[in-house]
C-alpha positions in Angstrom: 18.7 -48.7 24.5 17.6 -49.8 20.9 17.6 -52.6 19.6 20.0 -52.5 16.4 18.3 -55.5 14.7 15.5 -55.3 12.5 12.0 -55.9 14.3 11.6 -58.8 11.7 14.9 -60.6 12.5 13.4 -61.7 15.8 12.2 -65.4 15.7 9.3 -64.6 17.9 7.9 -61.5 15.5 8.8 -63.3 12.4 6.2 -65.9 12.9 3.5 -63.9 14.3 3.7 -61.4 11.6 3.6 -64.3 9.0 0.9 -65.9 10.8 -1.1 -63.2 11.1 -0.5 -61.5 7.4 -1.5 -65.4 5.9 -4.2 -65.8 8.3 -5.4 -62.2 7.0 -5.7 -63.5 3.5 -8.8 -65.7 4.1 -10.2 -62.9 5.7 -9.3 -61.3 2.3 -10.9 -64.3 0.6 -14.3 -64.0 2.1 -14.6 -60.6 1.6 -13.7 -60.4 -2.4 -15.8 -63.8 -2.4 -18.7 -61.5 -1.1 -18.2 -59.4 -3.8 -17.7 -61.6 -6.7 -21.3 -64.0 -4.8 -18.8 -66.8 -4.5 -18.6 -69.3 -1.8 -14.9 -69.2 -0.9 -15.0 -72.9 0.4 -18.2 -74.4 -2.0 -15.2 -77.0 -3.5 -13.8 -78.2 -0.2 -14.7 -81.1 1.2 -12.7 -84.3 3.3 -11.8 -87.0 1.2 -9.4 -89.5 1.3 -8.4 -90.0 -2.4 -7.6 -85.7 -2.3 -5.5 -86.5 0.8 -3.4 -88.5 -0.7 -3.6 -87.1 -4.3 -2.5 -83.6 -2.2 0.6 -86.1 -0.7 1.5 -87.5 -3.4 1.8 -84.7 -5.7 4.0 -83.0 -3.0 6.8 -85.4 -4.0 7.8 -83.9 -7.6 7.4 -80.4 -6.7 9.6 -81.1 -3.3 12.6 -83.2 -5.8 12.5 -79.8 -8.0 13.0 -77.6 -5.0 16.0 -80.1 -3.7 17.3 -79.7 -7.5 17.1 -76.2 -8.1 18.7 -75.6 -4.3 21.6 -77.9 -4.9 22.3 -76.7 -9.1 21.5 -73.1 -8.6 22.4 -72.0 -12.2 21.7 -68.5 -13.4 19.0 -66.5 -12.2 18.1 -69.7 -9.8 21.5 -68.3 -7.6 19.5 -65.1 -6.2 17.0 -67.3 -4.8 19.0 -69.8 -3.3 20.7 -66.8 -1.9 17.8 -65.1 -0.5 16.2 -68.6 0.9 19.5 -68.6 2.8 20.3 -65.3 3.6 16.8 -63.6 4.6 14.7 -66.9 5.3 17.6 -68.8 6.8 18.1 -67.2 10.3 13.9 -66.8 10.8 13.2 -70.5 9.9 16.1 -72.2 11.7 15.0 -70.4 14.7 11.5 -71.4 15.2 10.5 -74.5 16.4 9.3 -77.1 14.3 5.6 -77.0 15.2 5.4 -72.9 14.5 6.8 -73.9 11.2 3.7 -76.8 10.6 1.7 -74.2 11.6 2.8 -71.5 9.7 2.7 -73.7 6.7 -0.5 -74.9 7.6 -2.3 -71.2 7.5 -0.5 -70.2 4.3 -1.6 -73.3 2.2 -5.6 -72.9 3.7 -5.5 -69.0 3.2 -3.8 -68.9 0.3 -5.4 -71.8 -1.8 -8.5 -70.4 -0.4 -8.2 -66.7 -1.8 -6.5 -68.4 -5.2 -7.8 -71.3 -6.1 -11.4 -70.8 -4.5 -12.0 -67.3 -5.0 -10.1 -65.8 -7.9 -9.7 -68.3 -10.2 -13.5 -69.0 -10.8 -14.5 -65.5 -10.5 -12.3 -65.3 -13.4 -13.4 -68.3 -14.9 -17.4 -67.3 -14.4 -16.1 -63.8 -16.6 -13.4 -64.6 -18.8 -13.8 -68.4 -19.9 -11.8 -71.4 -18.3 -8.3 -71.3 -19.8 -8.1 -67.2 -19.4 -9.7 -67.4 -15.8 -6.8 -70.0 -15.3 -3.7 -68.4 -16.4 -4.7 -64.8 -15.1 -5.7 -66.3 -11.8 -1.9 -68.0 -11.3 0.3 -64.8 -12.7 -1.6 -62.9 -10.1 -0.4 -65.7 -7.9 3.1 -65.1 -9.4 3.3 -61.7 -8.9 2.4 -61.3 -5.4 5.2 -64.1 -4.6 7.5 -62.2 -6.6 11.6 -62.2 -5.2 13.1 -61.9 -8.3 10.8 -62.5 -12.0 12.6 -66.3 -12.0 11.0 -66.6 -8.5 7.6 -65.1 -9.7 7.7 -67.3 -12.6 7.8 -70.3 -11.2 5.5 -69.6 -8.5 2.8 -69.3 -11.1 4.2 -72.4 -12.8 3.2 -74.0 -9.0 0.4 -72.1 -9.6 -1.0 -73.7 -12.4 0.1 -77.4 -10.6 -1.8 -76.3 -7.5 -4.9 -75.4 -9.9 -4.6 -79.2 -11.7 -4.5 -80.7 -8.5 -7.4 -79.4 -7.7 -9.2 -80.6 -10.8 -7.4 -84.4 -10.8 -10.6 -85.9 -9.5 -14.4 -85.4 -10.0 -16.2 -82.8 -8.6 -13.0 -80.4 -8.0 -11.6 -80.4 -4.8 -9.6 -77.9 -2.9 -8.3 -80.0 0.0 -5.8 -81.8 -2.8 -3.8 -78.2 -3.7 -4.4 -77.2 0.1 -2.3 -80.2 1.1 0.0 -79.6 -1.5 0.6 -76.6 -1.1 1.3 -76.8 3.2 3.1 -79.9 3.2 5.2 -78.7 0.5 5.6 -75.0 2.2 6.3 -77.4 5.3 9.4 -79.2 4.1 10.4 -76.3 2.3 11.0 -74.2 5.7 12.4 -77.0 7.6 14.9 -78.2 4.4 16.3 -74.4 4.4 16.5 -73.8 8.2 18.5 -77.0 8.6 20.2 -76.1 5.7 21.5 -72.6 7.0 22.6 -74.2 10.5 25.0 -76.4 8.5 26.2 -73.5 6.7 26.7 -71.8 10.3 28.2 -75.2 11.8 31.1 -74.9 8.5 31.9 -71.4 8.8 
């Protein structure tokens, strides 16, 4: 008999189709990195002052999610909606590591491809500030729900690309912390958020 539920909607599939599609993008990153001679990872390195940097800059964006989730005015209503409705039933049924993980990958692949492929590859061609801003509305647009959404994922964008310049040389382990610690909260905050709407209905 067939299953009447989307593939997607399973728990299981869910995560190992995200895994797998974030894990793909450093694949992506090496390859366009090839093209472009650019060392995908030449700006990351350990360091303790980027740790922390990358922890501590997790706070504001994390007290503007919790904001814009509780006062969901105008188009910020969609997203809520969608965070609850689509991501609500994956996230509250996976387990709390498969959500570190799954945070984990899409903050190294994705700052990886982002911040330390495209963003000097545009820089090298098209100057720093242009190379900047082109590099994070890309990054909008391929996060794209609704054009609120997309806008202020390249908002986060920009953040992530700041972080990565707040401390001589730049670094890419301080928006790669950011970016899975935030992603991190983010998923458990709406899963735990969606069983208490399920507990009050």
């Amino acid at each position: 008999m067939a299953d009447p539920k989307p593939q997607l909607s399973h728990p299981e599939k869910f995560i190992n189709i995200a895994f797998w599609f974030e894990a793909s993008l450093i694949g992506v990153a090496w390859l366009t990195g090839w093209f472009a001679e650019i060392n995908p990872i030449a700006n990351l390195y350990f360091s303790t002052e980027a740790l922390i940097d990358g922890i501590m800059a997790t706070i504001p964006m994390f007290i503007l999610f919790l904001l814009f989730y509780q006062y969901p005015v105008g188009p910020l209503y969609p997203i809520r909606k969608n965070l609850l409705d689509i991501m609500g039933p994956l996230l509250s049924s996976c387990r709390w590591y498969e959500l570190l993980i799954l945070a984990a990958v899409a903050g190294i692949s994705e700052e990886i491809l982002f911040r330390g492929v495209l963003q000097p590859w545009m820089e090298a061609g098209l100057g720093v500030s242009a190379g900047l801003i082109l590099s994070n509305v890309i990054f909008g647009l391929l996060h794209w729900i609704t054009a609120t959404y997309a806008l202020i994922a390249g908002l986060i964008g920009l953040y992530l690309a700041y972080m990565m310049d707040v401390s001589e040389p730049r670094n890419l382990l301080t928006p790669i912390v950011v970016h899975g610690l935030y992603d991190y909260l983010a998923f458990v905050f709406v899963a735990a958020a969606y069983r208490l709407q399920q507990e009050n209905e």
